[in-house]
LUMDO-978818 format. One record per residue (C-alpha): residue in three letters; x, y, z. Coordinates in Angstrom, 1 decimal. Layout:
BEGIN
<markol><res>ALA</res><xx>X</xx><yy>Y</yy><zz>Z</zz></markol>
...
END
This chain:
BEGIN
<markol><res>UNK</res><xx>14.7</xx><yy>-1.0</yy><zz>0.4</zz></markol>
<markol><res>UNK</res><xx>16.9</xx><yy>-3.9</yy><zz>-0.2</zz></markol>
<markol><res>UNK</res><xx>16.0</xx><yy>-5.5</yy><zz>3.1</zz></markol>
<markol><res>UNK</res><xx>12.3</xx><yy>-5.8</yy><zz>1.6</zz></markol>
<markol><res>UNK</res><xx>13.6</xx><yy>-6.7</yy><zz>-2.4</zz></markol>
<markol><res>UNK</res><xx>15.7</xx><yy>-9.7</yy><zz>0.0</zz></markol>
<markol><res>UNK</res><xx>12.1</xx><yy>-10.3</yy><zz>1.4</zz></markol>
<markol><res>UNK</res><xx>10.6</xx><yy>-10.5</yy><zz>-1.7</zz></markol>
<markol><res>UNK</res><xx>13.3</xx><yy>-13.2</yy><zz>-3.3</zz></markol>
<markol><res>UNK</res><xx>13.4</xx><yy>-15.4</yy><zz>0.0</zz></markol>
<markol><res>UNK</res><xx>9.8</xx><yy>-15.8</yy><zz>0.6</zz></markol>
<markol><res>UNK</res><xx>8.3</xx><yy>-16.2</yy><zz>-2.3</zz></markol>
<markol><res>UNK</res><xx>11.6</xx><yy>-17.7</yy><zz>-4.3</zz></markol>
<markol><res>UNK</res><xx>11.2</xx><yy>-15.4</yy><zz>-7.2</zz></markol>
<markol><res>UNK</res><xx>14.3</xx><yy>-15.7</yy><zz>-9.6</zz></markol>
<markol><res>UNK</res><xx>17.1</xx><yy>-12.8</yy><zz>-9.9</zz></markol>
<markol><res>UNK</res><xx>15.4</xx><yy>-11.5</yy><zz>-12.7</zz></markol>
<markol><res>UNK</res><xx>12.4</xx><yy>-11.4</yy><zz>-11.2</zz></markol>
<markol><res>UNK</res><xx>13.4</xx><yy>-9.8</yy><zz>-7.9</zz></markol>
<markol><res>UNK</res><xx>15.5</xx><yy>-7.6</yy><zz>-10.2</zz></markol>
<markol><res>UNK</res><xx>12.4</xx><yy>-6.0</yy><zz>-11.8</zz></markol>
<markol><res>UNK</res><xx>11.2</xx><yy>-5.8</yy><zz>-8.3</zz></markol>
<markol><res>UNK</res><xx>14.0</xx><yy>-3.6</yy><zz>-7.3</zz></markol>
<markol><res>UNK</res><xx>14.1</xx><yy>-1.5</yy><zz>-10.2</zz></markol>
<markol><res>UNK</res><xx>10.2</xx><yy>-0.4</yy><zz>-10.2</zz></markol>
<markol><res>UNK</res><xx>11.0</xx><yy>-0.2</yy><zz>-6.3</zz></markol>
<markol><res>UNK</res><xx>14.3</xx><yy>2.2</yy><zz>-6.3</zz></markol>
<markol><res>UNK</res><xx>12.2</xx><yy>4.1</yy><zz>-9.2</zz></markol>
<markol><res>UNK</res><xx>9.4</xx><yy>5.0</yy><zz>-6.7</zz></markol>
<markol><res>UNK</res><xx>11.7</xx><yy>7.7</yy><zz>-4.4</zz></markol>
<markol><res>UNK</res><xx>9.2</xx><yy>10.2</yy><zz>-5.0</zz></markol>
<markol><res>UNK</res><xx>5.9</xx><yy>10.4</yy><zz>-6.4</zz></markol>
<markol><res>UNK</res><xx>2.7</xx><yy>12.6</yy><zz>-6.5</zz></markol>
<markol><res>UNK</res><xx>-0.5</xx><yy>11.8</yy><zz>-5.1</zz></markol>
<markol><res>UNK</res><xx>-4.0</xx><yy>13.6</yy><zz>-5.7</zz></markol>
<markol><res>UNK</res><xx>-7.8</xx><yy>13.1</yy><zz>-5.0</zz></markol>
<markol><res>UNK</res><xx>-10.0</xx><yy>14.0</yy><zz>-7.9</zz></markol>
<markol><res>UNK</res><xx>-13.7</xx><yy>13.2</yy><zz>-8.8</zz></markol>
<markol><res>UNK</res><xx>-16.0</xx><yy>14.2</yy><zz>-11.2</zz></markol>
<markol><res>UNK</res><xx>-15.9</xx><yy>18.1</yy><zz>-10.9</zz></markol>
<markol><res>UNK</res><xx>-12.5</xx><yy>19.0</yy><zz>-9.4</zz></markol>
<markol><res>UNK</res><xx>-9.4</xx><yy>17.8</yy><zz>-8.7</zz></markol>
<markol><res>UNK</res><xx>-7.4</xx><yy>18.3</yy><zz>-5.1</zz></markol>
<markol><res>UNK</res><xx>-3.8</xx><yy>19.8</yy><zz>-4.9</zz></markol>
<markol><res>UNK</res><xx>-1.1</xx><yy>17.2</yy><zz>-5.6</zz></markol>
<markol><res>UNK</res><xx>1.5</xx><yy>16.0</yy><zz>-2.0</zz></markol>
<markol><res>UNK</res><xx>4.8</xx><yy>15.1</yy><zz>-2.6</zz></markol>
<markol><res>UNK</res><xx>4.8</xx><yy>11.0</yy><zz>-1.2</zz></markol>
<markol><res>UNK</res><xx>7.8</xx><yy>8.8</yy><zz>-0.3</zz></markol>
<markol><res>UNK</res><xx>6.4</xx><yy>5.5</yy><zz>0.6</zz></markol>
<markol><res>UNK</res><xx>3.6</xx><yy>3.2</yy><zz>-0.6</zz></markol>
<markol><res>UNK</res><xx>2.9</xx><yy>2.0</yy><zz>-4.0</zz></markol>
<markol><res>UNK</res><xx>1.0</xx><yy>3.4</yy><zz>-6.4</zz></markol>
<markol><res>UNK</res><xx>-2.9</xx><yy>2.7</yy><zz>-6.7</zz></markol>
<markol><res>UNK</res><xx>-3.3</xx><yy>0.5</yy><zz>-9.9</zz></markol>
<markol><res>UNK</res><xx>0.8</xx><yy>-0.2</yy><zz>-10.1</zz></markol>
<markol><res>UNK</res><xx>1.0</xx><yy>-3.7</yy><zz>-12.0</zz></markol>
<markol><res>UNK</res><xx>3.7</xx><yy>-4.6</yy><zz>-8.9</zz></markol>
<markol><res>UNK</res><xx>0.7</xx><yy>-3.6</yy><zz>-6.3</zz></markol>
<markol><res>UNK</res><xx>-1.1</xx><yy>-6.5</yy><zz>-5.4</zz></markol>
<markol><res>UNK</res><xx>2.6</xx><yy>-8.5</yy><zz>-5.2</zz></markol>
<markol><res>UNK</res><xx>4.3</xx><yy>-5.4</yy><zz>-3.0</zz></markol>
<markol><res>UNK</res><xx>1.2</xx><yy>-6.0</yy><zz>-0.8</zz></markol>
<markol><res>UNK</res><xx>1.1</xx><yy>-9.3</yy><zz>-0.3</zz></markol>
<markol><res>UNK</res><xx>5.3</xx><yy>-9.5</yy><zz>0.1</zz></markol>
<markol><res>UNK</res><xx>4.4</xx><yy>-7.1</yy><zz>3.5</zz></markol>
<markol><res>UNK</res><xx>1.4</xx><yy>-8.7</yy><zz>4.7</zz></markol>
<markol><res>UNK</res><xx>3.6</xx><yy>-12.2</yy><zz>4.3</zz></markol>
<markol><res>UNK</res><xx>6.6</xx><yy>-10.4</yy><zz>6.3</zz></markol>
<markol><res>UNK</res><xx>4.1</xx><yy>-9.4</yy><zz>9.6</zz></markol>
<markol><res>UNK</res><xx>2.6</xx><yy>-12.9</yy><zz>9.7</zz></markol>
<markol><res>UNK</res><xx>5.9</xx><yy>-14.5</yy><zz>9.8</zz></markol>
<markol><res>UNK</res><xx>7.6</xx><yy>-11.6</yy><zz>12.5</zz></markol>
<markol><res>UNK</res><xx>4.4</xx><yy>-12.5</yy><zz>14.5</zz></markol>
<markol><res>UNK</res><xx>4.4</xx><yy>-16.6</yy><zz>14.3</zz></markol>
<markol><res>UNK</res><xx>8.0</xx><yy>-16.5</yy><zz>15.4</zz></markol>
<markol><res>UNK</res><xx>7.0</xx><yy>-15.1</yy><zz>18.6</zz></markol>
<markol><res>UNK</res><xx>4.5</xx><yy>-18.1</yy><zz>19.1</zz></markol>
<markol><res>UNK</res><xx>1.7</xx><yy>-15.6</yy><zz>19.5</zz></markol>
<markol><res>UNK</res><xx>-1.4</xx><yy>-16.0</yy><zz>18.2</zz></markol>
<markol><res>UNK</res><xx>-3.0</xx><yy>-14.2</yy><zz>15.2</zz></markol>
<markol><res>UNK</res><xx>-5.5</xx><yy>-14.2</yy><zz>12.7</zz></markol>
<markol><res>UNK</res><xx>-5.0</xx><yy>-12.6</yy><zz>9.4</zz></markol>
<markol><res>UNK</res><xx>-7.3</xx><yy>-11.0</yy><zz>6.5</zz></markol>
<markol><res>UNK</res><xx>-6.5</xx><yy>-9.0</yy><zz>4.0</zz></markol>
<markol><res>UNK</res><xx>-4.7</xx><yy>-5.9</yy><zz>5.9</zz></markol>
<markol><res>UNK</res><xx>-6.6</xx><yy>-6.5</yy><zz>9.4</zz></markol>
<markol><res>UNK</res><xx>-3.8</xx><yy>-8.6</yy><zz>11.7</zz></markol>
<markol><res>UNK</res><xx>-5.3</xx><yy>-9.4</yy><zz>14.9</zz></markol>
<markol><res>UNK</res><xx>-2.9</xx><yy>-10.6</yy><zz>17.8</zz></markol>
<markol><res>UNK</res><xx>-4.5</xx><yy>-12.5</yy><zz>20.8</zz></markol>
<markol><res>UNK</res><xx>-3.3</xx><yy>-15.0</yy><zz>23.8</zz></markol>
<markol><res>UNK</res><xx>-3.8</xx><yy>-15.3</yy><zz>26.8</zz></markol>
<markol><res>UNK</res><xx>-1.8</xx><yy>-13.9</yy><zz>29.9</zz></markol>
<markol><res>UNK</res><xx>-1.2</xx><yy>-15.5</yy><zz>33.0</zz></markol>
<markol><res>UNK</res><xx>0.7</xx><yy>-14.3</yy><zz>35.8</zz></markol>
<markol><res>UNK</res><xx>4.0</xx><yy>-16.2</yy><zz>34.4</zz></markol>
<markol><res>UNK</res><xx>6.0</xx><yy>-13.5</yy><zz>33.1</zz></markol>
<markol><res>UNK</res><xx>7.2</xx><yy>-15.6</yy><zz>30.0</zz></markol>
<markol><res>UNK</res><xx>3.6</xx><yy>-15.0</yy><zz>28.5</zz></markol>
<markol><res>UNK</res><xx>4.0</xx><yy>-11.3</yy><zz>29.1</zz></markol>
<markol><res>UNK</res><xx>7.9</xx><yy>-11.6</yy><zz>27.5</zz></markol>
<markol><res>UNK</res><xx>6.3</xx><yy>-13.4</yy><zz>24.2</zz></markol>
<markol><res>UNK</res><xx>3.7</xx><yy>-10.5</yy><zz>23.9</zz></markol>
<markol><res>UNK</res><xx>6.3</xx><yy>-7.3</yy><zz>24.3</zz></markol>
<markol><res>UNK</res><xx>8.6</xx><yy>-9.9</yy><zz>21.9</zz></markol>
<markol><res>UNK</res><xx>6.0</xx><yy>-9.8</yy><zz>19.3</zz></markol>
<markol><res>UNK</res><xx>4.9</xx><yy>-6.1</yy><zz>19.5</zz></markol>
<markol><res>UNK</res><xx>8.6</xx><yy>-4.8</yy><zz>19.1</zz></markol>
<markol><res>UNK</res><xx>9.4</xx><yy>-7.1</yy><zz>16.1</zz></markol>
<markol><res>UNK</res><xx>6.3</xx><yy>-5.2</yy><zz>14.5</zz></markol>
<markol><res>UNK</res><xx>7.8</xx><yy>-1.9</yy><zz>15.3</zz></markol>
<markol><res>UNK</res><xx>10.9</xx><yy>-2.2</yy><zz>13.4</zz></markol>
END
């Protein structure tokens, strides 16, 4: 959690109360319930421990602060990638130079953690 309200103060230079209020909605989320309903009935509530909830005023801000992270993780790695919305596509070329290969496992582990 602090690793991503650090994210959220460096890349986008938000002031310490800003990033503040970040990390107090943030550390506030633990736990939270999540249902389906519609217009006749209602599913059974799951217990959730990640994500943000759907119409959260810090939503479209926690969203864009991890979309911004995997773009950066990936154009250190000098890999190729195109970018919309949440659809990240990586692409380059391999030759039989083992540095190409390198890059590529490079940027696919730095996406894993």
């Amino acid at each position: 959690m602090y690793r991503l309200i650090l994210s959220i103060q460096i890349l986008f230079k938000y002031s310490n109360t800003s990033t503040a209020c970040c990390g107090s909605y943030l550390t506030s989320l633990n736990v939270h319930l999540q249902y389906m309903s519609s217009v006749n009935s209602t599913s059974a509530a799951i217990t959730t421990h990640f994500g943000v909830p759907q119409g959260s005023v810090l939503g479209p801000v926690l969203f864009t602060v991890y979309v911004a992270v995997v773009g950066r993780l990936i154009g250190h790695t000098r890999i190729d990638f195109h970018q919309y919305a949440d659809n990240i596509n990586i692409y380059t070329s391999l030759s039989s130079n083992s540095t190409d290969l390198m890059q590529l496992t490079l940027c696919t582990r730095s996406l894993q953690h």
